[in-house]
C-alpha positions in Angstrom: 24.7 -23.7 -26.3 23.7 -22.7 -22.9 19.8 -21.2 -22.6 19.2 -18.7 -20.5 15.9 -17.1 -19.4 15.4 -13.2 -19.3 13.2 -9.8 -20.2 14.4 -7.0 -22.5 13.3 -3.6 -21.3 14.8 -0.3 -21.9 14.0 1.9 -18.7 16.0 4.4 -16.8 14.6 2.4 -13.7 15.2 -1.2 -14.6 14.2 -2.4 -11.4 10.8 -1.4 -11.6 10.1 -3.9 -14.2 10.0 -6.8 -11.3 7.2 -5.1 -9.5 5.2 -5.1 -12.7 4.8 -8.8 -12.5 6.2 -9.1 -9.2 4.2 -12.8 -8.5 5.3 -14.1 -12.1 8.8 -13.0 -11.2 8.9 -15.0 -7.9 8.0 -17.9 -9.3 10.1 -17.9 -12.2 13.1 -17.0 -9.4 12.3 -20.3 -7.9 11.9 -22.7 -11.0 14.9 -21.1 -13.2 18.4 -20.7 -12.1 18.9 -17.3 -13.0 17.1 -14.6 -14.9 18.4 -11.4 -16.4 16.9 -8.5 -16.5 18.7 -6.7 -19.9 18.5 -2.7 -20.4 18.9 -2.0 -23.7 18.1 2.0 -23.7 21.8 2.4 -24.7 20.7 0.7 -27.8 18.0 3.2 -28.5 17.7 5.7 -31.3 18.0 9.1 -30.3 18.9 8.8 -26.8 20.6 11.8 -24.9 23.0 9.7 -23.2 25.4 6.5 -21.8 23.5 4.5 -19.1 25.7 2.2 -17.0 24.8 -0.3 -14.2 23.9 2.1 -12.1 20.9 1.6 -9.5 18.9 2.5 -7.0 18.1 -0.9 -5.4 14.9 0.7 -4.2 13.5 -2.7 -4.9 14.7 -6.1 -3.7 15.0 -8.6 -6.4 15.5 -12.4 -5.7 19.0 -13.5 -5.7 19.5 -14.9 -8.9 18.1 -12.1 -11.2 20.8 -10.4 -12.6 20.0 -6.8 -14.0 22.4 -5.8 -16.8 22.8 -2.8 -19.2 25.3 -3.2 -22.1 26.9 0.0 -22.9 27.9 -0.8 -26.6 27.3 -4.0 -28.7 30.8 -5.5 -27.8 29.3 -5.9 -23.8 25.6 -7.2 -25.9 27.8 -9.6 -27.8 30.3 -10.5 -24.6 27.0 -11.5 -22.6 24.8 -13.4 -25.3 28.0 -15.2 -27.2 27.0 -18.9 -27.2 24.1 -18.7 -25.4 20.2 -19.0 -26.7 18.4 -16.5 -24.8 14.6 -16.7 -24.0 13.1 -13.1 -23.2 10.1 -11.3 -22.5 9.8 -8.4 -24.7 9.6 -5.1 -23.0 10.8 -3.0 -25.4 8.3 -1.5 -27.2 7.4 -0.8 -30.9 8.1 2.6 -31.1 10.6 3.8 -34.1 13.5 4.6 -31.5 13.5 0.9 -30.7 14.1 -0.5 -34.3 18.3 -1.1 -33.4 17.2 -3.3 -30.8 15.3 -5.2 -33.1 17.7 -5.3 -35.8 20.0 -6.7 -32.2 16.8 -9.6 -31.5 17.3 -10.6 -34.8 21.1 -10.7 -35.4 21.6 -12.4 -31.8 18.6 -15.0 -32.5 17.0 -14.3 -29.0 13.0 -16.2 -28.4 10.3 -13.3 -28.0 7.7 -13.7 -25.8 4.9 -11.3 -25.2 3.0 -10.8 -22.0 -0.5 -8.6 -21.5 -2.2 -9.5 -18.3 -3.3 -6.4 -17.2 -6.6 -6.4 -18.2 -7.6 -4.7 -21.2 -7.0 -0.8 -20.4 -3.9 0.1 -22.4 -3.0 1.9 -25.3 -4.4 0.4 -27.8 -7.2 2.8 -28.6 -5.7 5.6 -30.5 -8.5 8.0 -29.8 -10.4 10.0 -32.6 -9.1 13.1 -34.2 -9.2 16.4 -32.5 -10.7 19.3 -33.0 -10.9 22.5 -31.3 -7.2 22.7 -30.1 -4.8 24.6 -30.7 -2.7 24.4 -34.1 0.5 23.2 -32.1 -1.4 20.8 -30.0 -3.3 19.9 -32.9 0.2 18.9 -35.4 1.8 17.3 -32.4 -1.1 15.3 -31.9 -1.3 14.6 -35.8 2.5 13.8 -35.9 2.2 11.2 -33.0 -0.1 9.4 -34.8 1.5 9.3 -38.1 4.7 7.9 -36.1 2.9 5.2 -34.8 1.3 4.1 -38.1 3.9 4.5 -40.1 6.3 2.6 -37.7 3.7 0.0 -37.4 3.6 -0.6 -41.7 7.2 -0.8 -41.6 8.1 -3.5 -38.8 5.2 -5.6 -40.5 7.8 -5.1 -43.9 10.8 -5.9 -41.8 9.2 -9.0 -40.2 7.6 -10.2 -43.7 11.6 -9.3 -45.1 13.0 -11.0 -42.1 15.3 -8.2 -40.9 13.0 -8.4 -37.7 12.2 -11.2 -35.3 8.4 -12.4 -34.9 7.1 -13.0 -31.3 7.2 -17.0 -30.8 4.2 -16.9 -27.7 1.9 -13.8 -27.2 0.0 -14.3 -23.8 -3.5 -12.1 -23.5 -5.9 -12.2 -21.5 -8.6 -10.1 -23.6 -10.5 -12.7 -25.3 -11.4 -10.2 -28.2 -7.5 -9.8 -28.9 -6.6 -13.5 -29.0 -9.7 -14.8 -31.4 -8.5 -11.6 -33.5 -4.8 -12.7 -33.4 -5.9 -16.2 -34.2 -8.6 -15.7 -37.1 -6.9 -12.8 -38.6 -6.4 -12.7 -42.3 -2.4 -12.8 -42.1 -3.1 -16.2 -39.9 -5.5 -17.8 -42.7 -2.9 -16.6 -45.2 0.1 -19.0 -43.7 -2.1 -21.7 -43.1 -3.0 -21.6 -46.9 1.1 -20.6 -47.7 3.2 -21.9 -44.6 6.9 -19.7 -46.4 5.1 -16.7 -45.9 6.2 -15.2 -42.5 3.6 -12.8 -42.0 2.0 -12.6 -38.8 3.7 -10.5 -35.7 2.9 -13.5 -33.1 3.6 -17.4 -34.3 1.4 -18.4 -31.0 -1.1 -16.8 -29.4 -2.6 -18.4 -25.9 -5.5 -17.2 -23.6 -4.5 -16.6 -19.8 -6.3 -15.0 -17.0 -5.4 -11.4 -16.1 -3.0 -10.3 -13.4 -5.6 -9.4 -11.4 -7.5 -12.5 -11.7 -4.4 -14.5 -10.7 -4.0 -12.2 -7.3 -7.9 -12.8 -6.5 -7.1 -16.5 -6.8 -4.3 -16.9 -4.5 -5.4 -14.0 -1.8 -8.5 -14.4 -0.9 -8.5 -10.1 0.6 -10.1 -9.4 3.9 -13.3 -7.5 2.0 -14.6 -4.3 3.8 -16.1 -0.9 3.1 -14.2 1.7 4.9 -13.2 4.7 2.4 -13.1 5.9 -0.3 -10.3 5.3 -2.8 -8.6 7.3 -5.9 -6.4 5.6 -8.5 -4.7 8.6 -9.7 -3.6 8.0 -13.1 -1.1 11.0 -13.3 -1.6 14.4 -14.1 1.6 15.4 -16.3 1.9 11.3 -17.2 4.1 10.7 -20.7 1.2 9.6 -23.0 -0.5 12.9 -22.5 2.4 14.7 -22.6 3.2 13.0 -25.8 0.3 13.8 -27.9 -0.8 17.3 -26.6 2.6 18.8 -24.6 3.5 19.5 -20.9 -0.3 20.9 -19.4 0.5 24.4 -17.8 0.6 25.2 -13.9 -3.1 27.1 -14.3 -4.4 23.8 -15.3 -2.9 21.7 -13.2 -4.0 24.1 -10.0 -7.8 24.1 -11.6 -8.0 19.8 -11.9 -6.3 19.5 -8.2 -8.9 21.8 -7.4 -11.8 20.0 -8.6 -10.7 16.6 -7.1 -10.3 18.8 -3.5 -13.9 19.7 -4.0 -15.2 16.5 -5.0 -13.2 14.3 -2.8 -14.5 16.8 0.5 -18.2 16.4 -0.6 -18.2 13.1 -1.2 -16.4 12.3 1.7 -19.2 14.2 3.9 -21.9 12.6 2.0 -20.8 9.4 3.3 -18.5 9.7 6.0 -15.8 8.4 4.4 -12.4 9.0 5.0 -10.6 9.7 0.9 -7.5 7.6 0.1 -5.7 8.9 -2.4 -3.0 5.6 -4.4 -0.6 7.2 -6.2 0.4 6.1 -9.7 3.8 4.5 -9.9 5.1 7.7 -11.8 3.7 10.7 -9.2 5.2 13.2 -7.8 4.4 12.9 -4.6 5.3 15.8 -2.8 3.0 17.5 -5.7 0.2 15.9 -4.0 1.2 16.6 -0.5 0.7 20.1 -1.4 -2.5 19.8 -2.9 -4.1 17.2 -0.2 -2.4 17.3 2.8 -5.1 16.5 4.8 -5.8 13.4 2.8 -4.3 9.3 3.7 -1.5 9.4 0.0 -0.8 6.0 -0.7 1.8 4.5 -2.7 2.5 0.6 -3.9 -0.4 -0.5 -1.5 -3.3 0.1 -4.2 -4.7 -3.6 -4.2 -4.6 -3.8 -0.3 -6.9 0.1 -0.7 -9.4 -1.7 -3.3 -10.3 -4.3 -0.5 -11.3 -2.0 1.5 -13.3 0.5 -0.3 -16.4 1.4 -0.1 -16.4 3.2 -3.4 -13.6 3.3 -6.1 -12.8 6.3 -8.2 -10.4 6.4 -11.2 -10.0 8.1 -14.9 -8.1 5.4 -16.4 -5.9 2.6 -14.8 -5.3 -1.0 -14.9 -5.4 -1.4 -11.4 -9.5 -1.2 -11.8 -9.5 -4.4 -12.8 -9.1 -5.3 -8.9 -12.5 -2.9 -8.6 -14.1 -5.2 -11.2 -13.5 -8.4 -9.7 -14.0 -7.4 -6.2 -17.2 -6.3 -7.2 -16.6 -2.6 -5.8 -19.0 0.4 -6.6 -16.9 2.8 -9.1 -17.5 6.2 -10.5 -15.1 7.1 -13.6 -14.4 10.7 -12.8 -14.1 13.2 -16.3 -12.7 16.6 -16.7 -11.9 18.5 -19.5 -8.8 19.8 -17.7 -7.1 16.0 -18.5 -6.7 16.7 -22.5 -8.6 15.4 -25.1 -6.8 12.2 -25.8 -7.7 11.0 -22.5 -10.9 12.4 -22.6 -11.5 10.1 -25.4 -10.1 6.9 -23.9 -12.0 7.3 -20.5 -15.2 7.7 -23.0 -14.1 4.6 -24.8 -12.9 2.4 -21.7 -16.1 3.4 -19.1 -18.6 2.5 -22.1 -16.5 -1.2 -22.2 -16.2 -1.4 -18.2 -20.1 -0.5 -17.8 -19.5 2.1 -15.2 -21.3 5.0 -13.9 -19.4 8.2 -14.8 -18.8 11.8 -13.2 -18.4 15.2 -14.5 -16.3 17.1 -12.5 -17.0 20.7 -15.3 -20.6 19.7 -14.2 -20.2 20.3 -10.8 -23.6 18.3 -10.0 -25.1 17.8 -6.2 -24.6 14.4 -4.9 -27.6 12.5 -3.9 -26.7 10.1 -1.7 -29.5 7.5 -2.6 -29.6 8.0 -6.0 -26.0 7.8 -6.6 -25.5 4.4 -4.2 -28.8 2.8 -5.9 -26.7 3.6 -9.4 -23.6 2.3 -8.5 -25.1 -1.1 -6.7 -26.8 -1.1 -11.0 -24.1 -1.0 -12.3 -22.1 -4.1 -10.8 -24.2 -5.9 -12.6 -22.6 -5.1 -15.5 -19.0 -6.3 -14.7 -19.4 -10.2 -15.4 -18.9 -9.4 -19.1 -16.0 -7.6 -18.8 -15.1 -10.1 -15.8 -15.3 -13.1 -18.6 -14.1 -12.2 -21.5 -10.9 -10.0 -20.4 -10.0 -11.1 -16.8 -10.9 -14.7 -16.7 -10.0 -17.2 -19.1 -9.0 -20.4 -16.7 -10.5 -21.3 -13.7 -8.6 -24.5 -12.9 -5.0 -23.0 -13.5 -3.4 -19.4 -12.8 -2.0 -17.4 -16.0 1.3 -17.2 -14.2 1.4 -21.1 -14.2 0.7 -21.6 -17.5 3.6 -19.1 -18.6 5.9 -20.8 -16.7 4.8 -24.2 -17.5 4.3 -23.4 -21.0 7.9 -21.8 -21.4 9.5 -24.4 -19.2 8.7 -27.0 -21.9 8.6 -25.4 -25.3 12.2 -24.1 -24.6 14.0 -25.8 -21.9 12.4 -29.2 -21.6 11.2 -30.9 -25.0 13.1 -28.1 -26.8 11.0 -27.3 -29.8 11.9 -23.9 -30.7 15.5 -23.9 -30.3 16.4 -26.5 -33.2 
């Protein structure tokens, strides 16, 4: 049977996947003869409607990756019929997902996970809330229960093989991979091998994204603005847990970064770049900082050149980290609890200094530099133990190399 190489995604913008990993991807362009990009959100539970192949081409993709979306399982079966397929899994583990799985399973396809991006994800669920209101409260509540209960079952339908297990899980968070690899489930098959019981068969170490990047472009370092990694106002995980946050609030947090971003600009005549997530609305943010440099899909090229780094809560800080750059984690009330809570969680485990932007405090110039310049001190531990794992070889390498030979070369899985 003919192997082919791929990732499963379901995305109403399948080609934004490639810029996700875009250095991964171009190397796996040029050491595999095709790859396939396959959108399964017509295989979704729940979904409002029929995607076809239908695309912006807003990104370029190399010439051999082939994006395809199956409108019904007789396309799925047409384009995996006598073929072993290789993927990286994209599709998430949400309950709306489980026909795909049931699909994995019944079409024998090779999971592979990937998380590279440096630690500051999703995995914190964030404590219970209090003090909301009695809708916000349930939906909150209901999320939650969703995403445990949905958890509990695809451990049952993995243990009653109805569900695939991931063959190679790729982290880069040291904590994870030791936790994956001492776990009790782990000690368990080692003791009784029949009992499929953990979620990943393999789990290896890699350096981060970011780490890779910093290893093969060495960036022009300088110290000429000030940058903002907007993480979204109205962005899905919020929305999600606590509902759509209302015009008034929206107008009050734009506000507050205005006022921030003009006195700390003036403080230290700094010009304020603002890099807009992925996700944005721009024209939103035209309105509220025209004046301002808005930046989108250049965010690593901005880090390089910052003098300090501002954020709530983005992966894309990892470049701050490494690069060594001064960082303030800005907080407001205004962004809901649940994120509240994970900027609380992720600047305690990044070791940077934090603002309030409720607090409205004066900037001292000295003070606040001299704090900053502290704090880099603590980024080696992060730095360590979730963005470096390899010196000698890049993560992106080892996947490739890694994959190349378990499946393709010495052909170990497929049996």
């Amino acid at each position: 049977m003919k192997k082919i190489f791929g990732v499963l995604i379901t995305s109403e913008n399948p080609e934004r996947i490639y810029l996700t990993q875009k250095s991964l991807y171009e190397k796996i362009s040029k050491t595999f003869d095709e790859f396939f990009i396959i959108n399964l959100i017509n295989f979704k539970l729940f979904k409002k409607k029929t995607y076809k192949n239908e695309y912006s081409n807003s990104v370029v993709l190399p010439y051999n990756f082939k994006i395809i979306t199956p409108v019904n399982e007789y396309e799925l079966n047409k384009l995996l019929i006598n073929k072993n397929l290789v993927a990286f899994d994209a599709v998430g583990k949400r309950l709306s997902g489980f026909r795909i799985r049931f699909l994995i399973k019944k079409y024998n396809v090779r999971l592979i996970q990937l998380q590279n991006i440096g630690g500051v994800g999703n995995q914190y669920l964030g404590k219970s809330y209090t003090g909301y209101r009695k809708t916000k409260l349930f939906r909150f509540y209901l999320f939650r229960l969703e995403k445990i209960f949905t958890y509990f079952l695809l451990k049952v339908l993995i243990f009653l093989n109805l569900f695939s297990r991931t063959d190679i899980y790729f982290e880069s968070d040291k904590a994870i991979v030791n936790n994956c690899n001492n776990s009790l489930a782990k000690k368990i098959e080692k003791i009784f091998p029949f009992l499929k019981i953990c979620y990943f068969k393999k789990t290896i170490r890699i350096n981060s994204r970011a780490f890779d990047m910093l290893k093969k472009f060495k960036p022009n370092l300088t110290e000429d603005k000030i940058v903002f990694i907007d993480s979204n106002f109205d962005h899905g995980d919020r929305i999600a847990r606590e509902g759509k946050p209302s015009e008034e609030l929206k107008l009050k947090y734009f506000n507050q970064l205005n006022q921030f971003f003009l006195e700390l600009s003036s403080a230290f005549n700094k010009k304020v770049v603002i890099c807009l997530h992925p996700n944005s609305d721009i024209n939103i943010y035209k309105k509220y900082f025209g004046k301002l440099e808005i930046h989108r899909n250049q965010l690593s090229h901005d880090i390089s050149q910052a003098f300090i780094v501002i954020f709530h809560l983005s992966t894309s800080i990892s470049d701050a980290i490494l690069l060594k750059k001064k960082i303030i984690c800005l907080k407001s009330n205004i962004l809901g609890e649940y994120y509240m809570d994970k900027i609380n969680f992720w600047e305690k485990r990044l070791g940077v200094f934090s603002y309030s932007l409720d607090e409205k405090k004066e900037i001292d110039n000295n003070l606040l530099l001299a704090t900053l310049e502290n704090k880099i001190k603590n980024y080696d531990n992060y730095i360590n133990t979730v963005l470096k794992a390899d010196d000698s070889i890049l993560g992106e390498d080892m996947i490739i190399d890694i994959v190349r030979k378990e499946y393709f070369v010495n052909n170990t899985i497929f049996k």
